[in-house]
Structure formats: structure tokens, C-alpha cells
C-alpha positions, 0 to 999 in steps of 0.5 A: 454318374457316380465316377461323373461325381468323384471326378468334379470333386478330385478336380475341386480339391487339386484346385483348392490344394494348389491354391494352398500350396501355391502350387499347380497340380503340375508342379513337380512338387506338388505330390508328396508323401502325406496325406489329408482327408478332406470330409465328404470325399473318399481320396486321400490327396498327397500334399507337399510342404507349403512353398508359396509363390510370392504373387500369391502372397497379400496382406489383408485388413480381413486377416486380424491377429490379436491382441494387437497390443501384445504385453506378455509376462516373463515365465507365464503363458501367452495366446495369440488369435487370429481371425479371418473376417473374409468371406473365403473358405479357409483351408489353414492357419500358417504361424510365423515368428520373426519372418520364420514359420512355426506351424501350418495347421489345417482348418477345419481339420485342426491338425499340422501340416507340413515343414516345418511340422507340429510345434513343439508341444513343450513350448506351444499349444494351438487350437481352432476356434472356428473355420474362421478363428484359430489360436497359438499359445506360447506356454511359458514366454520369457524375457528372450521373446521380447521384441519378436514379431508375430504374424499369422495367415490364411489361405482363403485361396492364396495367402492372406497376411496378417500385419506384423504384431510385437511382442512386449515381455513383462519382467516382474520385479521379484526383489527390493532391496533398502539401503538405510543411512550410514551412520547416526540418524539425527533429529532435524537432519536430512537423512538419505534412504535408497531403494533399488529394484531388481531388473524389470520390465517396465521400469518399476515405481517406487513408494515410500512408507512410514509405520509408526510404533502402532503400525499405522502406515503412511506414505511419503511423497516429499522429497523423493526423486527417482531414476531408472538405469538399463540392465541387458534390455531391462532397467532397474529403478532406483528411488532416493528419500531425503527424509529429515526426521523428528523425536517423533520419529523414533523407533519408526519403520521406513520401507519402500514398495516396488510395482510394475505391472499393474494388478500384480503384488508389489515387491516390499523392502525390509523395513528399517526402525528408526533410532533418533538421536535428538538434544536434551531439552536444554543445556545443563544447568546448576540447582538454584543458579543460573550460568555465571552466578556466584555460590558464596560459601563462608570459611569452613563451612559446607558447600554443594552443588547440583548439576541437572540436566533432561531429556534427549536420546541417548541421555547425556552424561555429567562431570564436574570440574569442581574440587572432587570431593563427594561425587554421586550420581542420580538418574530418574527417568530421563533426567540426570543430577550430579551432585558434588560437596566440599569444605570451604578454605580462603582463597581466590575465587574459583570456577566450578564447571558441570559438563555435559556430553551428548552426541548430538550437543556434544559438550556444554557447561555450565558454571557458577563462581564460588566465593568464599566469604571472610572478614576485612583486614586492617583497611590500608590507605591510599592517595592516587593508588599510592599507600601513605602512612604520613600526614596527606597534602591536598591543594585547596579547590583541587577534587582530591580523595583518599581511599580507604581499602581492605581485603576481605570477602566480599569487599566491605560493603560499607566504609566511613570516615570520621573526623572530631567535630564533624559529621561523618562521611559514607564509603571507602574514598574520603572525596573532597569536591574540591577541597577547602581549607576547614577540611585539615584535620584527623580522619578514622577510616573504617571498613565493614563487610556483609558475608551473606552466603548462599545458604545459611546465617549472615555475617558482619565483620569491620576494621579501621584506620587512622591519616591527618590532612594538611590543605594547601591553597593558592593566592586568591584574587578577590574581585575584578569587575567588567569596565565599560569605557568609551573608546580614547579613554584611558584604564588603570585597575589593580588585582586584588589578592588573598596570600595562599599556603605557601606565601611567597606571590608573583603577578601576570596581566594578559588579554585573550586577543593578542600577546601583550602582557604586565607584570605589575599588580596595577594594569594601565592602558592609556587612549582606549581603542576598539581593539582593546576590546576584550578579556583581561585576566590577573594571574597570581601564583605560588609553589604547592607540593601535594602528597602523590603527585609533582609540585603545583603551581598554585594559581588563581586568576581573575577577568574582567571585561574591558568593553569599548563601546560603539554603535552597531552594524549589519555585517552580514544576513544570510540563509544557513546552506546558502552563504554563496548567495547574499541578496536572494535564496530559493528554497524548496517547500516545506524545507526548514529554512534559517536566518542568520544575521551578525551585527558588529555592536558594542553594546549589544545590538536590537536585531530584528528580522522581519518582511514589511509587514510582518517581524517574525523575530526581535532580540534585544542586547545581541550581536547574532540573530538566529530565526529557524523557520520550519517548513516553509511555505508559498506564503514565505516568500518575500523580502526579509530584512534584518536591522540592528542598532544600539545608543551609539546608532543614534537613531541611524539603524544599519540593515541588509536584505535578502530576497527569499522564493519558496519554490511551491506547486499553485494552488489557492490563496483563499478559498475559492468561489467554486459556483457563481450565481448570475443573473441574465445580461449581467457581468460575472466573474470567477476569480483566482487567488493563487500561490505558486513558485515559479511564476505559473501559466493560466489556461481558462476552459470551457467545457461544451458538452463533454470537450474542454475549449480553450477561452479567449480574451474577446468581446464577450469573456476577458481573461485577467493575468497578475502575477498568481491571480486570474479572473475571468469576466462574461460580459453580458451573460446569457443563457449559453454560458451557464455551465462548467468552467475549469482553470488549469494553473501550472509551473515546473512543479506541478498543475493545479486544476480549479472548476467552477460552474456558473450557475443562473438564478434570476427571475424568470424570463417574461412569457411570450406569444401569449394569444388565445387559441380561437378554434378552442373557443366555446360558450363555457372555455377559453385556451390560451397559448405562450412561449414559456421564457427562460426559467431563471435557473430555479424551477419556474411557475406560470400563473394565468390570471382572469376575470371579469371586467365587473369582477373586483378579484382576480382568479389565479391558476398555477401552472407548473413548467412541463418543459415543452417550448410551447405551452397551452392552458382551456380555462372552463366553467366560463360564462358563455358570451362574456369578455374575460380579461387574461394576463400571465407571468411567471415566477420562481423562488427568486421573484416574479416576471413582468405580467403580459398584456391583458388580452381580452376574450369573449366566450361564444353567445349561446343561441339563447342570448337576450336582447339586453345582454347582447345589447351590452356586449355591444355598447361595450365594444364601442366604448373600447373602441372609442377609449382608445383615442383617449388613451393615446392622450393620456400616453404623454402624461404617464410616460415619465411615471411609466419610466421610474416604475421600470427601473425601481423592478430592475430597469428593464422592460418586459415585453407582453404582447396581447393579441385580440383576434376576430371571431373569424378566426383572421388575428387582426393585432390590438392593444387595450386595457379591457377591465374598463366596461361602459355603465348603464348611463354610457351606453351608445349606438354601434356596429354591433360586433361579436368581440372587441376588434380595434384596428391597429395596422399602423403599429409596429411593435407594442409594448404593455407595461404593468401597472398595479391592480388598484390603478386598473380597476379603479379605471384611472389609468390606461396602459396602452403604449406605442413604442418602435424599437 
């Protein structure tokens, strides 16, 4: 049994080493030199190195090596798991890089097996974790191993393949390097920072940040852009920072960071402080003066000047481009002062320049003028920037001056000329404007100066300077006066004249119209015509020689105006901008338009501008009308004329005219009546006075529920089109046609919209249909029912009325409209077997309507009715019965009065139908005034009946007119009519 035993097992595990191996047990190679144990047997069984047969060879989801994302870190170790989840019994672990076996380890056993034989333990260490699960550890990975492929399999029987993993190599980065600016760091100005990382894997990123003086850190995000570049299958970040500083800034650090693999340390750059070079807070500039001004100093006394300037980094330097002498130099914190001294010496005036130099302003001045102050020389006389020293020659009635000038510093303030017996005159230039014989004389010239330095006392200095004037004139004519002469006569004027200095005279007639001239003193013209018509003027001359100029010729001349008088004309009436145009103009609206109209008159002309029944502007004595019209309107538009005349028109005024058109959008007149008001078969209307250029095209609409329908001329509206007025007739208005209506006028320029509403008011309509409801009838109630009419446009109020034929009053009941078309009211707390008499109309805040018929109703009789009532009742009935033929009678008589009461309450009748129905319950129709009972001494034998029954089968159509109470309960007048229609 025991040999039984051994021998099944020996067979089990060939199986199982062929299955391994890929081999059979008859396979040459199947026996080798080594030797494994299997637990629970007592053989050792040679096995050969693992050469599998490919159709022993499957990948299998069961077989799983982890991680399936495989990131490794450059010179750190890295475990591989693989994991069998089959149900097989696993015999071994195969490891494969690259397609190339790296170890076979046997499993449960835990030991290498076969070629290629145990890794290497330097490089590898492996581990089983269970039958099913084992491990492989690369001990340090490095960069060369990016990019393998690794698989690992069991062999469960057969081998079973894991899919390839690829290994991903991490490379740290181990180094930061910051390049800072080149050069100057600058307030305000961009600055480049570059940060590169060693060779990674992956790509690094790069933060930037900014430590204060107090090492507080901040980060920078703005301005930072950044690029990746390859490296032998690494890359290298590289992160550019534009940074523009500010004097904040200065002394603070900037550095930058580098990470790659999240968790590690990042990689820190040196840090670079910040030297910020920024401008002093402002220009130089001089103690008490600003850019420019002038330092005054007086001859030989002391000057200095401080020149001062703040702030920046570095601090800027001074210099002063001055005289030189005593320069120091004061530094307090971040202000610098340069001062230099000097002794003042007359001279021309000069600049003293401070300048500073700063890297970031460079150079800039700043400068005052010194002055030095002194008195006024002997003040020099000058005509025309000529000096004189002889007597002056000026022309009488020519502006002429003479100026008085000194040296000295400053100028002289204050100059004066005296001449003896006259006032004296201010200032260096003795000015004659023009001058006049009685200023020949002697003149003082004196001059004086305010030395005033800048730092201490004031000083005065003056000089003077003495010139005779000698005043030359002209002949002068004396005077010429305008001639007014009717044209054919003859002229004959002299010139008059006042010799000049110097004597000798010559004459000249000339005229501003043509060439002709007279070289006599005595201008003569013989048959004056219109084209004489113009200025005349007498020019007299001598020969003057002022002082500094050529020789004049001495002229005075003299006008008049000859005027030939004649009567006036229109010679032309136009608008400014368009002379092309004479008899009609179109302008926009709200454009300023001008009139201008010439007349041809002597004398001057009345000219008036104006529309027919309007003038917008008259000028009397003119020969030229101007009327600006500022924004013109629609209202503008007309026919202006433009007349004129003088005394020579007699009487015959001479006009032209031109059409104006204001070009306008419509619009309206006068206001317009929007809601119109109208009674029932009426005629209403809305109307439209317009304004619009051009002529616009109406279009009246209806609106019908929520649609605009176009109107019509017809039968029942009629539309009116003059010019730019419309109207719009409803002929015989009924209820249908109150509503919303809208006009639309349009032109070229733009449309116009108007709505209006028709709107009722009118006293209600009459009630109709009013009868009493039988089969409501009881002892103590009667209902009566009507056919409310239209309401007249306000809210309408039925009144129902009732009493008693032996009651005086009438008992009024108000009952509001509840807007149904048919309408019902029980009057109750009646009395039973009593005939009550009802009317009804309606009313509204603007009237009344017509009341109905009277109708006639009797309350049911209770069983317990007497014999006298009841008896009563029935003499009562007959007697209604027998009054009617009289009424028939009296019809003719009233039918007149009956006619002029219609028309005096609007001329139009209302119909009131009254119905008196049997207590049946058949309507038989009857028309009767009730409120007349029989009396004691009346009563008569009839038929007795429960109600007032009258037959009326011959009428067609009955009609009740309303007369007044007093006429009915005094029982004069009944009003029953018979009329067809």
C-alpha cells in the first residue's frame, strides 16, 4: 500500500512538474540536475530550467500586478505585487522586464528556480506573501528604468500572464537656480527674474515669492509665465517673473521654489534683496523762489542762494552754476542743501542755475535771475526810437509821443512830464492822442526807479530831462452839410477852410462814385440826376515836416451827402441760403429762417414784412429789411410779402412775395377732444385740426376687440379730408359704436397717432317686457319681470312703483342694475285680494327714462274674503271695463296735448307695454289706466271676475304715454292710445 501511495504521488507531481515546466516527463530535457522538495513526499524530483510551450502561455485578468499605475522615485526602492485571484493551485512566481525573465521563484517554497537563476541581491529582493500573492522589490530604481515594462505570471497549471505594467521614473528636482536682473533695479519699472530647475521628472512648478524686511512671505502669481525644455528624456522648468517694483520694495527678497513630486520638499533658490533705486520726491528747487523768478540784490550788497532738494535712493547731488564764491554743503537725513554767497557788481542780468543728478531723473535745474538794482541815468529823449536833442515837430491831430528813457535797475517805475502852467502828465511817453495846437510848449522829463531787493531796505533814485514841441497842422475845413435835392436841379457849394501851419493851400472836389473831380473851392453841378447820388468830398492840403519821419502832406478833407430824392422800390425779397429760389422756400423745421428784403428808395423806405394777417416786422427810413426767424414752425408756413414806400410812392407801394413751407411732422392745431360724450341716435363726431408738411394722408380705425379696422366713407360714418383737418361723422349713434377709435396722419417725416373714445351718456333706455310673473302671484306678493334697456353710458337704477287705486302716494322701490338681460323683483307684505297698480323706469346721473304702463294686479282673495269686499272688487272690474270705451273718445282730444309733451322730454316716444293676464294663467294683452276704482254711488252689477281682464285682440301695438300724477289721480285723464306703427 505503501509503494500504491508513493507511486500515485511520484505520478501527481511529474504532472504537475510538466505542467511547470511546459514540458512532459518525456521530454529530453525534462530531468535536470537540481532538485526541489515538495512537502509531504519523500523524492526529490530533478527539474529543468523553465522553457515553455507557447500553447501553454494565456493572459488572464485573474493574474493582477500592482500597482497598475506604477510612479517610481529616482535612487529609491520600488515593490512590484502580483496577485493570483484564480482558483488553481500555484506552483510559482515567473518576473520578466522587458520581455527578459528576471527570476522564477517557487511557491509555496519561496526559493529561485532555474535559469536565469536567484536575482541579484544587490539590485532585487523578493518575498511571498501567500500561496497566492508574492512581491519584487527594485532596491534603488533609477532614472535608466523609466519607460520598462514589467509583468509578472503564474503557472496554475500552464502559465498565466499578467498584462504588461510601465514603469514611470520620478526624478527629483535637487537644484533652483535664480538669475536676478542685470543692471539697476528701478521704481516702476519692469524688472525680469528667471528661475530654472534642474532635470526632472515630471516637469516641475515654480512659485515666486516676496519676503519682506520683516520676513514676512508673500506669493506672486502676476506676471509669471513659464516654459518646460527637454533634457535626455528629462525636462527643466524654467519660470520668468516680470516684476515692477515700487520704493516699498526696497531691501526686499525675491526667490522662487520648485516641487515635482507632490509630498517631497520643494527646492528653494537663494534669495535676491532688492536694491530700489527710485526719484527724489521732487525737482530741486531755490529757498523762497520758485523756477524763473528773479533774486534782486542792490550793488554791493550781499547775495545767497539755497538750493534744496529730498528724498530718493541713492540721494542726488547738487552743483550750482552761479558766481562760485562760498559753497557749502548740508546733508540732514534724506534732504541735501547747497548754499552759495556772493557780492553783488552792476551788470547785466544773469542766471544762477542749481543741478541735481540722480540715476533715475538724471539732471534737472532749477534757476532764478539775479538782478542787481542801481539808480536811473540822465533819462534820454526819443521820437520814433530816434534820440533828439532839438526842439520836436509833431502834426496837429496825428497820435504822437515822445519817449522819455533811462538806464537803471530796475527800469524806472515812474516817469513824469511837466510842461509850466499845465498839470502833469504819468509815465516815460509823453503821448498826444492826437495832437492839439495848445500842446507847443516846454516839457520836463523826469524819471525814477524802486530798487526793492529781495532782502533788505527799499530804495529810491530819479533823473531828468528837458525838449520843446512845436505843433504843426493842417488847413481845416470847417463845415459841409448834406443837400437834399429833387433830381433835375442844379448844386453850387463852397468848401470852407481854416489856413494851417504852414500856410500855402490847394483844393480838390471828388465823389466816392466815379473819377470826375474840381479843382476850385466852389463845387457846381448843373440838372441833378439819380446818379449823382452820392458822396462828395473837399480836400484841402499843405506840406509838414514832423521830427523823425518824411514829410507830410497836411490834409483835412470835408463830406457831404448829395441825395436826389425818389420814390421807393422792392428790388428783391429773399430767404438767406436760398437766393436761387424767389417766389417759394422750403425749410426744415426748427431752422432759423432770414427775410431779407432790398428796396431801392431815396428817401428811406417803410418796409414791412409780414403774412396777411399778421406783420412780424416794420423799419421805418431804410433801404434794407432783415427778419430772423429762430426755429421755425408749421405755423410759419404761408405767403410773406415784403412792401415798402416813401413820399415820392405817392400813395403806390411797391411789394414782392414769397411762398415759405415749413416741412413739419402732423401733429395737432389745438388740442384735441380725445372723449366724446353722445347720446343714443344722435350724430357725433371727432375732429382734427392738424399741422403737417407735406400735405399728410389720413386713415381713421376702429378698434373691434383687439384688431384696428380701417373706416369708410358710408351710410353710417363719413369721413371729411381738408387739407390738414379731418373729421369723422357717426350718423345716428347706437350702442355698437361707443368705443375706441384712432386716426393715424402720416407724411414723409414721420406718423402721428390720435385716439379717441366715444363714450355714452344719455338717459337710460325705457324698460321693456314689463309683466307680472302669475305663477308667483300670492295673497301678500306680487313679481314682476322686465327687460333692462340700454343704461345710457352712466350706472342706471330701476325704480319700481306701486300702490293702491285709494292710496294718494306712490311707494318707490330702488333697484340697482345687476347687469343680467332679464331682471325680476316680488314685492311682498301686500294686501291679499287687492288690485295694486305698477310702473317702473329707469334712471342714471344724467336723467330719467319714460315710465312704463301702468299694469294692473290683483293679489290672490284669501279664503276668507267678505262679501262686500269681494263685491267691490267686482263692481271695480266692471267699471274698467266700461271706462274704456269712454277713453277711446277722449284719445282725439288729448292726442295734440299728448304731442307737444313728447317733444318738450326729447321728442321721442317711449315705448311701455302693460300686460294684464288672467288669473289662469293665459296673458290675454289690455291697455287701461287702473288708478281709477268705482265709489260707492257707481257701483253696477257685472260678471264678477277675479282680476281686470279687458279684451284687446284687435290691437297690434299699444303705446302708454306718461302723463304726470296729478292729472291721474285726479281721474281727468286717461291714457290709453292705440297707435300701429
Amino acid at each position: 500500500m505503501m509503494l500504491e501511495k508513493k507511486k500515485k504521488s511520484r505520478i501527481k507531481i511529474n504532472e504537475a512538474r510538466a505542467t511547470f515546466t511546459g514540458r512532459s516527463p518525456t521530454h529530453p530535457s525534462y530531468h535536470s540536475r537540481k532538485t526541489v522538495c515538495v512537502p509531504g513526499e519523500y523524492e526529490a524530483i530533478s527539474l529543468v530550467q523553465f522553457v515553455g510551450r507557447k500553447d501553454l502561455y494565456v493572459v488572464n485578468s485573474s493574474v493582477i500586478l500592482s500597482p497598475l499605475s506604477a510612479l517610481a522615485v529616482d535612487q529609491e526602492s520600488f515593490t512590484w505585487t502580483c496577485t493570483y485571484n484564480g482558483s488553481e493551485t500555484v506552483l510559482g512566481f515567473l518576473w520578466s522586464l522587458n520581455g527578459n525573465t528576471l527570476a522564477v521563484i517557487l511557491s509555496p517554497a519561496c526559493t529561485p528556480f532555474g535559469n536565469p537563476g536567484p536575482p541579484d541581491s544587490s539590485l532585487y529582493e523578493y518575498a511571498c506573501l501567500s500561496a497566492n500573492q508574492a512581491t519584487f522589490t527594485v532596491k534603488q530604481i533609477s532614472d535608466m528604468n523609466n519607460g520598462n515594462d514589467w509583468r509578472c505570471a503564474v503557472a496554475a497549471p500552464g502559465y498565466i500572464y499578467s498584462d504588461n505594467v510601465t514603469v514611470l521614473v520620478q526624478v527629483s528636482v535637487n537644484n533652483v537656480s535664480l538669475t536676478p536682473p542685470t543692471g539697476s533695479i528701478r521704481e516702476n519699472v519692469e524688472t525680469i527674474f528667471t528661475c530654472q530647475t534642474s532635470s526632472s521628472r515630471p516637469a516641475a512648478n515654480i512659485t515666486w515669492y516676496r519676503e519682506s524686511t520683516t520676513g514676512q512671505n508673500q506669493v506672486i502669481t502676476s506676471k509669471v509665465s513659464s516654459t518646460t525644455e527637454s533634457a535626455v528624456n528629462l525636462e527643466k522648468s524654467t519660470s520668468v517673473l516680470k516684476y515692477t517694483p515700487s520704493r516699498s520694495d526696497n531691501r526686499y527678497k525675491i526667490y522662487c521654489q520648485a516641487l515635482n513630486i507632490p509630498g517631497r520638499t520643494p527646492m528653494m533658490s537663494t534669495k535676491f534683496q532688492m536694491d530700489v533705486q527710485y526719484s527724489p520726491e521732487s525737482a530741486p528747487y531755490i529757498q523762497y523762489f520758485s523756477n524763473g523768478r528773479t533774486y534782486k540784490v542792490i550793488e554791493n550788497s550781499r547775495g545767497e542762494l539755497s538750493c534744496i532738494i529730498k528724498g530718493g535712493n541713492p540721494l542726488a547731488t547738487l552743483a550750482w552754476n552761479c558766481f562760485n564764491n562760498g559753497l557749502s554743503t548740508d546733508t540732514s537725513g534724506t534732504t541735501v542743501t547747497k548754499t552759495v554767497t556772493w557780492f553783488a557788481t552792476r551788470g547785466p542780468d544773469r542766471s544762477c542755475t542749481c543741478q541735481s543728478s540722480h540715476p533715475i531723473t538724471g539732471t534737472q535745474s532749477v534757476s532764478v535771475i539775479v538782478q542787481v538794482l542801481y539808480t536811473p541815468d540822465s533819462p534820454r529823449i526819443k521820437v520814433k526810437g530816434t534820440a533828439v536833442s532839438g526842439p520836436i515837430n509833431f502834426i496837429d491831430g496825428k497820435s504822437s509821443s515822445v519817449l522819455c528813457k533811462s538806464n537803471g535797475k530796475p527800469n524806472p517805475d515812474s516817469y513824469s512830464w511837466n510842461k509850466a502852467g499845465s498839470s502833469s502828465r504819468a509815465g516815460d511817453t509823453l503821448t498826444f492822442n492826437p495832437v492839439q495846437k495848445q500842446d507847443d510848449g516846454q516839457y520836463i522829463c523826469s524819471a525814477q526807479n524802486t530798487m526793492v531787493p529781495s532782502s533788505g531796505d527799499t530804495q529810491t533814485g530819479s533823473n531828468s530831462s528837458t525838449v520843446k514841441i512845436n505843433v504843426l497842422y493842417a488847413p481845416e475845413i470847417t463845415t459841409l452839410d448834406n443837400q437834399d435835392i429833387v433830381a433835375g436841379s442844379s448844386v453850387n457849394v463852397q468848401c470852407p477852410i481854416i489856413k494851417g501851419n504852414p500856410n500855402p493851400t490847394t483844393f480838390k472836389w471828388t465823389r466816392n462814385g466815379d473819377n470826375r473831380t474840381w479843382s476850385t473851392q466852389t463845387l457846381y453841378i448843373q440838372n441833378v440826376s439819380k446818379n449823382d447820388d452820392m458822396m462828395y468830398t473837399c480836400t484841402v492840403q499843405n506840406i509838414m515836416r514832423p521830427t523823425g519821419s518824411a514829410h507830410e502832406t497836411g490834409t483835412d478833407s470835408g463830406s457831404f451827402h448829395l441825395s436826389v430824392l425818389y420814390m421807393a422800390s422792392v428790388t428783391s425779397f429773399i430767404v438767406k441760403g436760398n437766393q436761387s429760389s424767389q417766389l417759394s422756400v422750403t425749410v426744415d423745421e426748427k431752422a432759423d429762417v432770414q427775410f431779407i428784403c432790398t428796396v431801392d428808395s431815396n428817401p428811406g423806405s417803410s418796409i414791412k414784412i409780414q403774412l396777411p394777417d399778421k406783420t412780424f416786422y416794420r423799419k421805418e427810413s431804410t433801404k434794407t429789411l432783415i427778419y430772423n426767424h429762430t426755429k421755425a414752425t408749421c405755423l410759419d408756413t404761408g405767403v410773406y410779402t415784403c412792401s415798402a414806400s416813401n413820399a415820392y410812392n405817392l400813395g403806390k407801394v411797391s411789394e414782392k412775395k414769397l411762398t415759405l413751407f415749413v416741412r413739419c411732422y402732423p401733429r395737432p392745431l389745438t388740442p384735441v377732444k380725445g372723449n366724446v360724450n353722445s347720446a343714443l341716435r344722435i350724430q357725433s363726431s371727432f375732429s382734427f385740426k392738424g399741422l403737417a408738411y407735406p400735405i399728410p394722408i389720413f386713415t381713421w380705425y376702429r378698434k373691434q376687440g383687439t384688431v384696428w379696422k380701417e373706416l369708410s366713407n358710408n351710410t353710417h360714418t363719413s369721413i371729411s379730408i381738408t387739407g390738414v383737418d379731418t373729421n369723422l361723422t357717426i350718423n345716428n349713434v347706437s350702442t355698437s359704436d361707443y368705443g375706441e377709435y384712432q386716426l393715424k396722419i402720416e407724411n414723409e417725416i414721420d406718423i402721428f397717432i390720435q385716439h379717441y373714445t366715444l363714450i355714452p351718456e344719455d338717459i337710460p333706455e325705457n324698460p321693456q317686457g314689463f309683466q307680472h310673473l302669475y305663477e308667483n302671484l300670492t295673497e301678500s306678493s306680487i313679481t314682476v319681470h322686465w327687460i333692462p334697456g340700454f343704461d345710457g353710458g352712466p350706472r342706471q337704477t330701476f325704480v319700481l312703483r306701486y300702490k293702491t287705486n285709494s292710496d294718494m302716494f306712490w311707494t318707490d322701490i330702488n333697484i340697482s342694475d345687476n347687469g343680467e338681460k332679464n331682471m325680476s323683483y316680488t314685492v311682498t307684505s301686500l294686501t291679499s285680494g287687492t288690485l295694486y297698480n305698477f310702473v317702473l323706469y329707469a334712471r342714471n346721473k344724467i336723467g330719467n327714462s319714460s315710465q312704463t304702463a301702468v299694469l294692473g294686479i290683483r293679489t290672490e282673495r284669501s279664503s276668507d274674503c267678505d262679501t262686500d269686499s269681494c263685491h267691490n272688487e267686482k263692481t271695480t272690474t266692471i267699471i274698467v271695463g266700461c271706462v274704456l270705451g269712454i277713453v277711446i273718445i277722449l284719445l282725439a282730444c288729448y292726442a295734440g296735448y299728448i304731442t307737444l309733451l313728447l317733444k318738450r322730454t326729447k321728442g321721442e316716444q317711449h315705448k311701455i307695454e302693460m300686460h294684464v293676464t288672467s288669473s289662469a294663467g293665459k296673458g290675454v294683452p289690455a291697455y287701461a289706466n287702473l288708478s281709477y276704482s268705482a265709489t260707492e254711488n257707481n257701483e253696477h252689477e257685472c260678471t264678477e271676475m277675479s282680476n281686470a281682464v279687458i279684451s284687446s285682440s284687435n290691437i297690434d301695438t299699444n303705446e302708454y304715454m306718461s302723463l304726470d300724477d296729478k292729472l291721474r289721480e285726479n281721474k281727468e285723464t286717461y291714457d290709453v292710445i292705440n297707435a300701429k306703427r
